[in-house]
N, C-alpha and C positions, 0 to 999 in steps of 0.2 A: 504494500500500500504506500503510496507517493502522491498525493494531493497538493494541489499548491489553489490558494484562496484568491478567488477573483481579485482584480483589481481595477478601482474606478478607472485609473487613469495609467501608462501603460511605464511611467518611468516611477510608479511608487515602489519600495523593495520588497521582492517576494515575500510570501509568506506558506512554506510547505511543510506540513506533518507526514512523519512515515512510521510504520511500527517497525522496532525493534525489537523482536522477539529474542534475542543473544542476551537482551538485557530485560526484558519483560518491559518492555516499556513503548510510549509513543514518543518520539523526539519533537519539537518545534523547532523548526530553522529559521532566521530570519536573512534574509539576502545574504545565504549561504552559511550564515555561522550560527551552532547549535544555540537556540535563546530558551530550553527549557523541555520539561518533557512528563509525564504522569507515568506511575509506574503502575502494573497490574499483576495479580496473579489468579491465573486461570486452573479452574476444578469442574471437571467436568466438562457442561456446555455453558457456566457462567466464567466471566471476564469479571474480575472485583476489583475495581481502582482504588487502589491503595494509598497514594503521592502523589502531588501533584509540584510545582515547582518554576516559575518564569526567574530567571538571571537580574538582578536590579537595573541590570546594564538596560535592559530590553522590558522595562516597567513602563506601563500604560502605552501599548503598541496594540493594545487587542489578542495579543496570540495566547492567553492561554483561555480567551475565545472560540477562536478558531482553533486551538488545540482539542479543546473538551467537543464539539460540534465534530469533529471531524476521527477523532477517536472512536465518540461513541456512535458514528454513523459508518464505521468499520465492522467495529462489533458486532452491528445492528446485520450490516451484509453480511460476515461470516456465520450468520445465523445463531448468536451466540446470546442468553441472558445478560444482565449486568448489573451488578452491587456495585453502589458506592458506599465503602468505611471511607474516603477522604472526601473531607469536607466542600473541597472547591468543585468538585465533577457535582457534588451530593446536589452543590448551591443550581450550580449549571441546569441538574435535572428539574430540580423541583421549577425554575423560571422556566421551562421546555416541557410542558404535558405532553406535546407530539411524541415525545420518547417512554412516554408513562408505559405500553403494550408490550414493550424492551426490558422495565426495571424490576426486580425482584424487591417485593415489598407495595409495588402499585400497580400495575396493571398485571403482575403475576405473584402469584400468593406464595406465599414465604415455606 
């Protein structure tokens, strides 16, 4: 998985999530240098985000925005449940009911 996040205008700098599965994790890149990443660990057919984490360097850019959307819309295609224990995917969810049918705990029973 290699995504990179529309962009209004065509010289703004990237912004692409990939999984890292070597490290259980989703990375965030920001015009090529790693700006952050949530970790998971996966049981079964559930994915549980564990960490989540933006660099200060790379504060207030939106990506761990676009990190959580785009992670758990991986997920979501590799056909997989999802627990969030970290707080930041957890915040993510509950502002995104679209993804409620995906989360263990709301839209599938515990």
């Amino acid at each position: 998985m290699s995504e990179t996040a529309p962009h209004p205008t065509s010289n703004e700098p990237e912004r692409r999530v990939a999984n890292n599965p070597a490290k259980n994790r989703y990375d965030v890149f920001y015009d090529g240098e790693l700006a952050g990443f949530t970790e998971y660990v996966e049981r079964d057919n559930d994915t549980d985000f564990v960490h989540t984490e933006i660099d200060d360097a790379f504060a207030g850019k939106g990506l761990g925005g676009v990190l959580a959307k785009q992670a758990i819309e991986d997920v979501i295609a590799r056909g997989r449940t999802i627990t969030a224990h970290c707080p930041f995917i957890r915040a993510f969810l509950d502002k995104h009911p679209e993804y409620d049918a995906h989360v263990v705990g709301k839209g599938i029973p515990r």
